[in-house]
C-alpha positions in Angstrom: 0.9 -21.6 14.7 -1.2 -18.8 15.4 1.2 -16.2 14.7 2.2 -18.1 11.3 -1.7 -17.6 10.2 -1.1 -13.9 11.0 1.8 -13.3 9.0 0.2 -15.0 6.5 -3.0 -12.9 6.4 -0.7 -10.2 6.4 0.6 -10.6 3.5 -2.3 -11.2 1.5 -3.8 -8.2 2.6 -0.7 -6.1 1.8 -1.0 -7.3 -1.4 -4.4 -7.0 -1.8 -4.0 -3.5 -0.7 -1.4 -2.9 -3.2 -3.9 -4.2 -6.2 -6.3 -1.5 -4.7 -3.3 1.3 -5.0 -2.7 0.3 -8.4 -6.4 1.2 -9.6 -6.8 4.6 -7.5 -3.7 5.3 -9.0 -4.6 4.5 -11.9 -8.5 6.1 -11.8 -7.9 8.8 -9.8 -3.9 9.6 -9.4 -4.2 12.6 -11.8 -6.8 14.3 -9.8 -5.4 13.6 -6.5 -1.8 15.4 -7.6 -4.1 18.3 -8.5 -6.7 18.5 -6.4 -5.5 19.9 -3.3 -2.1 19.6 -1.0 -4.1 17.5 1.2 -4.9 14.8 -1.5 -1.2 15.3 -2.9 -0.4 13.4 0.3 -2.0 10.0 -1.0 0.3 10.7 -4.0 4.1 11.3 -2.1 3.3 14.7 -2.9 2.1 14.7 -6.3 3.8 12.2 -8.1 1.1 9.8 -8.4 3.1 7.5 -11.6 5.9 6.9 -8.8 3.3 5.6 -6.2 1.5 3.6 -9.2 4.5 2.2 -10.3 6.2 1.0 -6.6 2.5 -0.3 -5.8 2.9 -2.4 -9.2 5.9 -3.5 -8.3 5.1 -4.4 -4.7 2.0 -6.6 -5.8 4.1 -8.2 -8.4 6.9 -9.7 -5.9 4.5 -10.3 -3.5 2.2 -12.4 -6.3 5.6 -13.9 -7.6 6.3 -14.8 -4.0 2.8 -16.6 -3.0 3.4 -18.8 -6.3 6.8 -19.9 -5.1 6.4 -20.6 -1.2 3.0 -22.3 -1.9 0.8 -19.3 -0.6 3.5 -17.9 2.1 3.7 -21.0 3.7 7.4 -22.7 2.8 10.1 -20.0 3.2 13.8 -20.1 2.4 16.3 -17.6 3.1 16.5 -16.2 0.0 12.1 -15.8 0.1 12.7 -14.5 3.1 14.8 -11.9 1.5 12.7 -11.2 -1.6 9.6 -11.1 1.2 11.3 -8.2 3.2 12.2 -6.0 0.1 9.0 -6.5 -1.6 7.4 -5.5 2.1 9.0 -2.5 1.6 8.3 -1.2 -1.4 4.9 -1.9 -0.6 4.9 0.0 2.4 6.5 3.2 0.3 3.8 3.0 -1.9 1.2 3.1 0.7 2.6 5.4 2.9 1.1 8.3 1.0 -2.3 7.0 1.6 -2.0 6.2 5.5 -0.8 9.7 5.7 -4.0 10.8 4.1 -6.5 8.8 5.7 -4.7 9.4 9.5 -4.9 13.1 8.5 -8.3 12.6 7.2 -9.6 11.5 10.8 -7.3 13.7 12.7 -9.1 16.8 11.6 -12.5 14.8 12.0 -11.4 14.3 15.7 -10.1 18.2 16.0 -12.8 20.2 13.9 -15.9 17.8 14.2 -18.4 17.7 11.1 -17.4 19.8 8.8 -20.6 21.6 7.4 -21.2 23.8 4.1 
């Protein structure tokens, strides 16, 4: 049961992280492509309207999803399915920005504070 809960909360906050891609995107996908290399990361390397559009997409089936098996909680094979995929491209779109944020503390951990 407990692990059920888990998976659960896992999907919620995968889609609730892909809602928070869509804004930055959105707000600030423009500047990141520009900015630097380093913020190009968050966007797959500067394409910010492809990571926009997969993190869409991923909150989408996942929202479509929750309706259907009654809040990730009745599954059939073909949810299961639709689950996995929209998993994935939900992952994709994130990928950029767990780069970014690991690379982020990395060169916290290797150069300490980084003063002006």
């Amino acid at each position: 049961m407990r692990t059920r809960s888990r998976s659960v909360l896992g999907l919620w906050v995968l889609m609730g992280a892909d809602l928070a891609a869509v804004v930055w995107m959105y707000t600030f996908g423009s500047w990141l492509d520009h900015s630097s290399r380093l913020t190009a990361t968050a966007t797959l390397g500067g394409h910010h309207l492809v990571v926009l559009a997969l993190a869409a997409t991923g909150f989408a089936l996942l929202a479509t999803i929750a309706l259907v098996s009654e809040g990730f909680t009745r599954w059939s094979p073909r949810l299961v399915l639709a689950k996995n995929a929209a998993c994935v491209v939900s992952v994709m779109a994130l990928a950029g920005l767990f780069a970014f944020i690991l690379t982020a503390l990395l060169s916290r951990v290797l150069f300490g504070r980084l003063r002006p």
